[in-house]
C-alpha positions in Angstrom: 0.0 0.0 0.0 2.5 2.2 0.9 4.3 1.9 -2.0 1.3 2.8 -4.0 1.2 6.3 -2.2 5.0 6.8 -2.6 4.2 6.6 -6.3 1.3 9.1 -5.8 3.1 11.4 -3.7 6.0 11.8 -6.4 3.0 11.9 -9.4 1.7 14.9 -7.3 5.0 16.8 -6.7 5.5 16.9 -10.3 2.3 17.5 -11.5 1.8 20.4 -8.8 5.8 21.8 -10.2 4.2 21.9 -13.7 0.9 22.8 -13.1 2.8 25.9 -11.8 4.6 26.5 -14.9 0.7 26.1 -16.6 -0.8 28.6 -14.9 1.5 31.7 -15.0 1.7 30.8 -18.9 -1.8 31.1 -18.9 -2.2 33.9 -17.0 0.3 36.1 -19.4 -1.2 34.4 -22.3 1.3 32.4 -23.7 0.2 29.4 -25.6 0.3 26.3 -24.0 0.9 23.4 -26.8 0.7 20.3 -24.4 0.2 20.0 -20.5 1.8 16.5 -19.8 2.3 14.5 -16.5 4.8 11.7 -16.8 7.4 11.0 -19.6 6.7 7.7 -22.5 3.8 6.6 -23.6 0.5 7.9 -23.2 -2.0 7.0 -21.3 -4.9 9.4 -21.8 -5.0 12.5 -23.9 -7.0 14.8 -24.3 -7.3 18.3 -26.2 -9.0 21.5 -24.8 -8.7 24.5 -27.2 -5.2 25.1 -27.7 -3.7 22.5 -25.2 -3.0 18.8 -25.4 -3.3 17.0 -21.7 -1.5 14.2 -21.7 -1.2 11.4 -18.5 2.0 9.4 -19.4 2.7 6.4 -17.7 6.3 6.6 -16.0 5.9 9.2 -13.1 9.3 10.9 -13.5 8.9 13.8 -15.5 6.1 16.5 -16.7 6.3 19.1 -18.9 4.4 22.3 -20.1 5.4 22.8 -23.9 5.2 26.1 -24.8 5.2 27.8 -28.2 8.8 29.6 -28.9 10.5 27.9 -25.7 13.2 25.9 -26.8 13.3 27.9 -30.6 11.9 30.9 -32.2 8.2 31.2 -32.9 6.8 34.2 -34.9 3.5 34.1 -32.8 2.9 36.8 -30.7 1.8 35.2 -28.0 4.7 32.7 -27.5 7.1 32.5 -24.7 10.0 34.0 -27.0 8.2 37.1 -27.6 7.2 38.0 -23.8 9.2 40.1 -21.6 11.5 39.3 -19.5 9.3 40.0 -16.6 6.7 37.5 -17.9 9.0 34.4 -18.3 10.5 34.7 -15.4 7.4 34.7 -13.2 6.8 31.6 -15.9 9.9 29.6 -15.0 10.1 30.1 -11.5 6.2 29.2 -10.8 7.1 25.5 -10.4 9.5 25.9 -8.1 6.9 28.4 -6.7 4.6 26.0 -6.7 6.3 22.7 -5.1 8.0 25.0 -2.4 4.1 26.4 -1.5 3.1 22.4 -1.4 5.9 21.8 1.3 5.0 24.9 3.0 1.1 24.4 3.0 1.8 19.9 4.2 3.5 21.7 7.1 1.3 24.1 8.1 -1.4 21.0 7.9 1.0 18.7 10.0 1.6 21.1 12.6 -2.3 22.4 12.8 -2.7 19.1 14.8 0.3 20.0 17.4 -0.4 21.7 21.1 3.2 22.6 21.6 6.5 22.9 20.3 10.0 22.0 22.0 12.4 24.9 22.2 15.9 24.9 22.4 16.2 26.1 25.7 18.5 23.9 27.6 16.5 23.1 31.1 19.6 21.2 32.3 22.7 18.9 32.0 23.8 15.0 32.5 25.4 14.4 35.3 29.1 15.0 35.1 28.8 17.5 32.2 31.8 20.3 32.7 31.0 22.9 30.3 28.5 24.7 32.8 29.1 28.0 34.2 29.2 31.8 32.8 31.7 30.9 29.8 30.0 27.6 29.1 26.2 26.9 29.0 24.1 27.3 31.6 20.6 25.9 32.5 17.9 28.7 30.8 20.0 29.2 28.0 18.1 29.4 24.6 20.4 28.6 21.8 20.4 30.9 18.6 23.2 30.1 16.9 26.0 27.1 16.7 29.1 27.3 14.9 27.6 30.9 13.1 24.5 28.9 12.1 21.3 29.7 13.2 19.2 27.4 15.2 15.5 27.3 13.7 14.3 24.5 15.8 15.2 22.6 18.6 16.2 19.6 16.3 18.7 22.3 14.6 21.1 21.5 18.0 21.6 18.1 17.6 22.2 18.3 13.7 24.8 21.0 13.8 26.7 19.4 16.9 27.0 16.4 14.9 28.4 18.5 12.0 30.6 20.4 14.0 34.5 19.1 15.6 33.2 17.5 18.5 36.0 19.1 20.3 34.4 23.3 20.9 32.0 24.9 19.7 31.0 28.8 19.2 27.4 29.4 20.9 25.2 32.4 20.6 22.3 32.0 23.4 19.8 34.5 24.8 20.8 34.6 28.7 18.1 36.3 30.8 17.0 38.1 28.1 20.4 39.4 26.9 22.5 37.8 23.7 25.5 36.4 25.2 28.6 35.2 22.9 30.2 31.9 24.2 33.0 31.1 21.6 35.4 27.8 22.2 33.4 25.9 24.8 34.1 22.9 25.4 31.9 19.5 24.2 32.1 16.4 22.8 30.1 13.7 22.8 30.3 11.1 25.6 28.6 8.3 27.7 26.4 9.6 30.3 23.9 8.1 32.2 19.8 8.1 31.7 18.9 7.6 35.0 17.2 4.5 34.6 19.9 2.1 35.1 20.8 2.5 31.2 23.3 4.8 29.5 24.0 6.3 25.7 26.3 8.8 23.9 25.3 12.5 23.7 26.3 15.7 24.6 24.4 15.8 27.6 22.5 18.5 27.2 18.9 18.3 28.6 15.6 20.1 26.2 12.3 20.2 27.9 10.8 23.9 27.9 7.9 24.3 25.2 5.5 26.6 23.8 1.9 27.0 23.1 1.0 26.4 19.7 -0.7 29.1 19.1 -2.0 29.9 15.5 0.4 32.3 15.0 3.1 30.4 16.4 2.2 27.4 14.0 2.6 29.1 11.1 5.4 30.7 12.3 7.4 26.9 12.9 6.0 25.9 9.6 8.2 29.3 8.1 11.1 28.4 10.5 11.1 24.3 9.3 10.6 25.5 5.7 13.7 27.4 6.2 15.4 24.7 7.7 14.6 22.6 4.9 16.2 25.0 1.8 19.4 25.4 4.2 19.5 21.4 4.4 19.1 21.2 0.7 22.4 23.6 0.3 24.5 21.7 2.5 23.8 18.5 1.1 25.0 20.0 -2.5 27.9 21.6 -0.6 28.6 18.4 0.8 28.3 16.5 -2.9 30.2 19.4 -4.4 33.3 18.9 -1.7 33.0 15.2 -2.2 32.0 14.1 1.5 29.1 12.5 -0.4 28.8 10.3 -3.3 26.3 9.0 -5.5 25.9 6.2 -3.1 24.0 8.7 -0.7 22.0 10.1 -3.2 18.6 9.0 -4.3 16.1 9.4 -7.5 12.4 8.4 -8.3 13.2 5.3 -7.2 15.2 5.6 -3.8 12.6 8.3 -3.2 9.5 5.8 -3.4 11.7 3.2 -1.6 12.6 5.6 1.2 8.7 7.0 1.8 6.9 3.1 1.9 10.1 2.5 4.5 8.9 5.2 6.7 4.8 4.4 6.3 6.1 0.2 6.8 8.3 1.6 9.9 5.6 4.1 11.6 3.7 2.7 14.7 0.4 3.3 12.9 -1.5 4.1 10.1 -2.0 7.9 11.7 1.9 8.1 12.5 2.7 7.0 8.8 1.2 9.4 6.9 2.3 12.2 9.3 5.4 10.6 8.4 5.1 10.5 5.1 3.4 13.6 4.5 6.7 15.4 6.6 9.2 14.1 4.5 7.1 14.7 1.2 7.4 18.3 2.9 10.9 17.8 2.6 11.3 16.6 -1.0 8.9 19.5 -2.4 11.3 22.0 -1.0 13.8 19.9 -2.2 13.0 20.4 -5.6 11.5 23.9 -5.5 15.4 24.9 -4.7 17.0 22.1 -6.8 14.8 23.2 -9.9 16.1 27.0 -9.0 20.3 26.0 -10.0 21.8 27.2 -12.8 21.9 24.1 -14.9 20.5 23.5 -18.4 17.2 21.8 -18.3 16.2 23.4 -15.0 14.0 26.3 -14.2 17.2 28.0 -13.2 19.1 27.1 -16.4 16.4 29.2 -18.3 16.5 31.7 -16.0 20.3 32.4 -16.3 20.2 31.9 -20.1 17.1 34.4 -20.6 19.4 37.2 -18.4 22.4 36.3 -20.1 20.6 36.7 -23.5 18.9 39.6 -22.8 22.5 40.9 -21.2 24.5 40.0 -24.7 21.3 41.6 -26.6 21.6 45.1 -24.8 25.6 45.0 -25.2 26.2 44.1 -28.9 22.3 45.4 -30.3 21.5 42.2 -31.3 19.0 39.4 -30.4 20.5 36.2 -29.8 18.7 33.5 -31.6 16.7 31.5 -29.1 17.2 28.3 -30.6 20.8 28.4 -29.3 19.5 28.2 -25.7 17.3 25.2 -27.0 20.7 23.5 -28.1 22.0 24.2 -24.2 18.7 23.0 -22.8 18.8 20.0 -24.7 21.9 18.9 -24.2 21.7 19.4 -20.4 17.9 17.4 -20.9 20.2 14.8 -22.3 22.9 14.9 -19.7 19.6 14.7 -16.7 18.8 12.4 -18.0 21.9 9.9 -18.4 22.5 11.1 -15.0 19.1 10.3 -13.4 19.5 6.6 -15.2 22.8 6.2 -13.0 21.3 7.3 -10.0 18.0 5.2 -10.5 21.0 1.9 -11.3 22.4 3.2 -8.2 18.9 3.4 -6.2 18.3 -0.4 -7.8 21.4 -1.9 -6.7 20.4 -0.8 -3.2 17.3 -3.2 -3.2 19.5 -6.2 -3.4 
């Protein structure tokens, strides 16, 4: 079953990015040739007016053809022939689009909460040593570790793993005033749990919590949004510097995989699709800033090619032909491609 809504889930996150790109063509009045959810074969179509719908059966890929995208079209109304204005608010709706979809799961998921956990620390293991006026002390709230800010209180433990685990800088707010701890002391270590068993942390004790207000909700939901684009840039920092591979990446596939793991895993139906429906939260935000890089093929790769053309146009007088930005597009749709095929070999081997 869960499977079967992994599938769904990724359907909708791609029909939602182009659906995005749909409307704010329709809403300037550029013509739309075919509105299509999947990639291959067909398996309904159906035309409207002007537009083809199409529902294709692999659930990897959508598109929203547009006269005069990828080469020159003398119609007024196509995509070639708007402003720049225009096709930028085009390009950048699906990422719009799939970033509002994260934003509005969240806001849903955390309707149902009474209170949130802050990162206020209400005390310490026993035998922690970095307490006093130039370490942490209980009532501290923590803004900032390392120069990065802490959203929420799961931010703590992520950023202490990602830090030395030898000192850390700390910004806190002590009674009311920003302090500056730099260099304190903390690593992880065995402390006790006070029931006879015992783990490895960094004995630092959360417990203070707020009302969830309405206002407060939707201000988590902003804050956990947040958290989620910063995540997304570390991880391509993190592929870009090598200390990930393609091993630790994931496509269609891996994706589908990973959300039936966490419905299978969850305690109960309830807990799986809260579950689910947080880390489909985190995928659309995923690929609202993912979609947003400068690459051929991507929303972003259009964007920098339309403001590089339109740059070139104003310094030498002359139009650049658009169907030289269709040969870049094309030839980054081929490299996605090959590259998405390795990842989803990669995602396959996995499952053996």
């Amino acid at each position: 079953m869960y499977i079967i809504v992994a599938i769904l889930v990724f359907g909708v996150l791609i029909a939602v990015h182009e659906l995005g790109h749909f409307l704010a063509a329709k809403a300037f009045g550029v013509r739309v040739n075919e509105f299509s959810i999947g990639m291959g074969p067909a398996i309904l179509q159906k035309r409207k007016g002007e537009t083809e719908y199409s529902l294709r059966i692999l659930p990897i890929r959508g598109y929203c053809a547009m006269e005069g995208e990828e080469e020159g079209s003398e119609d007024p109304r196509a995509l070639n022939n708007q402003g720049l204005f225009p096709r930028f608010i085009i390009f950048a709706a699906g990422s719009f689009m799939n970033f509002l979809t994260g934003f509005l799961i969240l806001i849903a998921l955390f309707s149902q909460s009474a209170a949130f956990l802050t990162p206020t620390i209400v005390g310490f293991a026993d035998g922690f040593v970095s307490q006093g006026e130039q370490g942490l002390m209980a009532g501290d709230r923590i803004l900032s570790i390392d120069g990065e800010r802490i959203f929420m209180h799961e931010d703590v433990s992520v950023f202490l793993n990602m830090g030395n685990h030898e000192s850390y800088d700390f910004v806190v707010r002590r009674n009311g005033e920003r302090v500056v701890l730099n260099d304190v002391p903390l690593s992880p270590q065995e402390y006790s749990n006070g029931d006879g068993t015992s783990s490895v942390r960094f004995g630092l004790n959360f417990g203070e919590t707020v009302e969830a207000t309405p206002l407060v909700k939707v201000k988590m939901a902003c804050l956990n949004a947040a958290d989620f684009v910063r995540m997304v840039w570390y991880s391509l920092k993190m592929l870009v510097t090598g200390q990930v591979g393609l091993s630790d990446m994931s496509g269609p596939v891996g994706i589908v995989t990973t959300i039936s793991d966490v419905g299978q895993n969850s305690a109960s139906i309830f807990m799986a699709l809260a579950n689910i429906g947080y880390l489909t939260a985190l995928i659309a935000i995923n690929l609202a800033v993912m979609n947003l890089l400068p690459l051929p093929a991507l929303d972003g790769g259009h964007i920098f090619l339309m403001f590089a053309t339109a740059i070139i146009a104003k310094i030498t007088g002359k139009k650049v032909d658009p169907k030289y930005a269709g040969y870049l597009n094309y030839a980054g749709f081929l490299a996605l491609m090959l590259f998405m095929l390795v990842v989803t070999m990669s995602d396959i081997t996995k499952l053996f």
